[in-house]
C-alpha positions as CSV (number, residue, x, y, z in Angstrom):
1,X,139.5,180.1,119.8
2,X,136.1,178.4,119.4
3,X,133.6,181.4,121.4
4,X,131.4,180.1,123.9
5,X,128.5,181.5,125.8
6,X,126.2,180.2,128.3
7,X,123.0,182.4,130.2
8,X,122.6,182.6,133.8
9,X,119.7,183.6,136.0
10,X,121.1,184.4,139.2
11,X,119.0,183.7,142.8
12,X,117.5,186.7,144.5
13,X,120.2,188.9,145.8
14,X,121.6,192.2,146.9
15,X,121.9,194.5,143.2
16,X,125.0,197.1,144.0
17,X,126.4,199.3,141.7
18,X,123.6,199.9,139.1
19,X,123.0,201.9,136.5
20,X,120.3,200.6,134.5
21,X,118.1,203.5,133.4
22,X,120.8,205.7,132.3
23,X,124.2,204.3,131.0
24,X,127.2,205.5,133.0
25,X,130.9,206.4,131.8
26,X,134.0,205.3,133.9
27,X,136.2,207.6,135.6
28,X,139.1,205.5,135.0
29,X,138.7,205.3,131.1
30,X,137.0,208.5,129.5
31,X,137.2,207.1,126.1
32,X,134.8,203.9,126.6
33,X,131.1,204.4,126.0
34,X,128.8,204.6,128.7
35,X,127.3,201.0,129.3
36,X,124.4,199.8,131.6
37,X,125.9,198.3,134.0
38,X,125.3,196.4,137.8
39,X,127.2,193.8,140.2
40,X,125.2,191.1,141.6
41,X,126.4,189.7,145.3
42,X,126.3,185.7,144.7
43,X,124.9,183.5,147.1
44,X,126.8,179.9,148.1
45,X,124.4,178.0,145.9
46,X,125.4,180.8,142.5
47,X,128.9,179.9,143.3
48,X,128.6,176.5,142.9
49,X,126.9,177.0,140.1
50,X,129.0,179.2,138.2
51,X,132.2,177.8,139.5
52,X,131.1,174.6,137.2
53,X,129.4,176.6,134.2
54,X,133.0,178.5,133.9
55,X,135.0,175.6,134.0
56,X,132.8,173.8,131.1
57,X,133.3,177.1,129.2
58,X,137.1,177.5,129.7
59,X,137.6,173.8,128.3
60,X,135.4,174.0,125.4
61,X,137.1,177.7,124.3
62,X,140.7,176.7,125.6
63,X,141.0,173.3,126.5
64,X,143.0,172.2,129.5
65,X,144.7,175.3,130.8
66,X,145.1,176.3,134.3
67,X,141.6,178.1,134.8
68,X,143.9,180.9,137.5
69,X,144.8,182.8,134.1
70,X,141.6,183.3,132.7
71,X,139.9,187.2,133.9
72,X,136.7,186.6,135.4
73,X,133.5,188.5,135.9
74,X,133.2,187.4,139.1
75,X,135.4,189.0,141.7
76,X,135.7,188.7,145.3
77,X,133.9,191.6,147.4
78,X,136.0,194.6,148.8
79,X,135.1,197.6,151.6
80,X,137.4,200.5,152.9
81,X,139.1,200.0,156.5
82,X,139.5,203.0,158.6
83,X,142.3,203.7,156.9
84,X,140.5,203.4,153.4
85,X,142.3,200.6,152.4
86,X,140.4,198.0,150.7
87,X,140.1,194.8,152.4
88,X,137.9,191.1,151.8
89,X,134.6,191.3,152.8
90,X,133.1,188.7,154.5
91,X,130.4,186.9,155.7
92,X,129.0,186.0,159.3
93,X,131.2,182.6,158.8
94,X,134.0,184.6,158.0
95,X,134.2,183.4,154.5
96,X,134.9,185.6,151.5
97,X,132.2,186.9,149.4
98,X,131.4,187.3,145.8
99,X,129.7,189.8,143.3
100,X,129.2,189.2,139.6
101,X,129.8,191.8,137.0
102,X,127.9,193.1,134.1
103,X,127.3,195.3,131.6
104,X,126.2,195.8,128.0
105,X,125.8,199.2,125.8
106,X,122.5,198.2,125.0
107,X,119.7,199.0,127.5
108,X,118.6,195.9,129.5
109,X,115.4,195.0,130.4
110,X,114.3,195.9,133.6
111,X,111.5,195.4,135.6
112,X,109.4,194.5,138.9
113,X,107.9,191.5,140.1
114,X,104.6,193.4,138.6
115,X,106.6,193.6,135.2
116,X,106.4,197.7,135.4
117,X,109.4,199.4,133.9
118,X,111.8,200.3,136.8
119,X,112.2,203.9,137.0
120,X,115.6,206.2,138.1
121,X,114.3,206.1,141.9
122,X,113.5,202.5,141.7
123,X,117.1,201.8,141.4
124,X,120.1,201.5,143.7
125,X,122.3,200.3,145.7
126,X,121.0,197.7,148.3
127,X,118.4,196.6,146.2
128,X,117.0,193.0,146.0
129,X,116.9,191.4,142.6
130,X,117.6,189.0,139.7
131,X,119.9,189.5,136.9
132,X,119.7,187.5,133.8
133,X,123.2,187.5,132.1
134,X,125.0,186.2,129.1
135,X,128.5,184.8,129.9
136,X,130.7,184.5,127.0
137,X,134.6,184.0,126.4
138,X,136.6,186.5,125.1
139,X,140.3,186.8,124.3
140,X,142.5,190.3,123.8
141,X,145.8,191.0,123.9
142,X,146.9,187.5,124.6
143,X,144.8,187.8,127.4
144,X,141.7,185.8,128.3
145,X,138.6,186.4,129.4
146,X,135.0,185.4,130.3
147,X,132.8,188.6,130.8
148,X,128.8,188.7,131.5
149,X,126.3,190.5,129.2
150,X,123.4,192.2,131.3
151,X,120.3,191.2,129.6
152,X,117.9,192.0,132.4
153,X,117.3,192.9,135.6
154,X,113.9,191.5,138.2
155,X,113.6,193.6,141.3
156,X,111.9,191.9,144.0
157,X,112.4,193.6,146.8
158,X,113.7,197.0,148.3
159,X,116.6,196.4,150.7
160,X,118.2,198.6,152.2
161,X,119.4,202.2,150.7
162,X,122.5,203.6,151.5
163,X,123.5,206.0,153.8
164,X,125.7,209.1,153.0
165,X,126.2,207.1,149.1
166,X,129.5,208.4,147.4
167,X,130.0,207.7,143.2
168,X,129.7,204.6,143.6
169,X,130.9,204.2,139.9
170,X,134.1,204.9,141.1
171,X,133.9,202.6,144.1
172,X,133.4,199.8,141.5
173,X,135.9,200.8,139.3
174,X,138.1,200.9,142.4
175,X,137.3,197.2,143.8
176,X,138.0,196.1,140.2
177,X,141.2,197.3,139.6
178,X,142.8,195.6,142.6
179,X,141.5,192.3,141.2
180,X,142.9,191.7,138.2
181,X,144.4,188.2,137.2
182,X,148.0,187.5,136.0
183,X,147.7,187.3,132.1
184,X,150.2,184.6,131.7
185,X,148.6,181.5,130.0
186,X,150.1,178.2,131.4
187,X,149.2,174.8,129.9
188,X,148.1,172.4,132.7
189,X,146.0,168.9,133.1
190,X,142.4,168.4,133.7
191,X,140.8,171.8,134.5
192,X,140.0,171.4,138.7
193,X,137.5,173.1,140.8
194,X,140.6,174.2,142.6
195,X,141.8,176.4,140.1
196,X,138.6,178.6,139.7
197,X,139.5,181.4,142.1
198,X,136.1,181.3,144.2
């Protein structure tokens, strides 16, 4: 496999999940390292954009395979029902939204629009910002992947906190195990928009 990476600078958007002053360990899997770590919610125009940046990486690593069995980093958004069940969330138009995911073990830069250091209570949930990210492919287990380094993190504006926040570490780890892709690798024609699952 021939490893590929692009960078991305996301538009302004909502920041959920973070931890970016302190690196946080998953509930899920105790044995992995605490990483720095946040989720971006991706506007129409980031879409389009990353929609055509993956498929330019999937050919160059994998040539012509059905994009659908490649793991992405970006996954569709998820909240609990009344009956905590989770369920798409969407937007005033009724159309699905997105969030893009990453982390790194190394601490990422991160800073306001005055470039001061962000500080513990600078950061959560809600939160307006930029992230600055380094997609790359990644294969394991016969299973394959393109995953987003956090190098950096712009905060531009404050958003809106909260209320009554639970781990939200968990909540993550929660939305992402319900969206995993089939691993199976099928050969197919000219990669299509179509087949990029947002």
């Amino acid at each position: 496999m021939e490893r590929t990476s692009r960078s991305f600078t996301t538009d302004e958007s909502t920041i959920l999940f973070p931890h970016l002053i302190e690196p946080a360990k998953s509930p899920f899997n105790p044995d992995r390292p605490a990483r720095f770590e946040c989720s971006f919610a991706l506007s129409n125009e980031d879409l389009t954009k990353l929609r055509d940046l993956i498929k330019t990486m999937i050919k160059e690593a994998w040539g012509n395979i059905n994009a659908s069995t490649v793991n992405l980093c970006v996954k569709e958004r998820k909240k609990k029902n009344d009956k905590g069940e989770y369920e798409p969330l969407l937007d005033e138009a009724g159309k699905q939204t997105y969030m893009l995911s990453a982390w790194s073990y190394k601490k990422p830069i991160c800073v306001d629009v005055a470039r001061r250091e962000l500080k513990e209570e600078d950061v959560y949930t809600g939160m307006l910002g930029r992230g600055i990210v380094n997609l790359y492919t990644f294969e394991s287990v016969g299973r394959k992947h393109i995953l987003a380094g956090l190098g950096g993190v712009v905060k531009t504006g404050e958003g809106t906190r909260p209320q009554g926040a639970s781990n939200v570490n968990l909540e993550i780890d929660n939305i992402l195990s319900t969206t995993k892709s089939d691993a199976a690798t099928q050969i197919a024609g000219e990669i299509s928009a179509d087949e990029i699952p947002f």
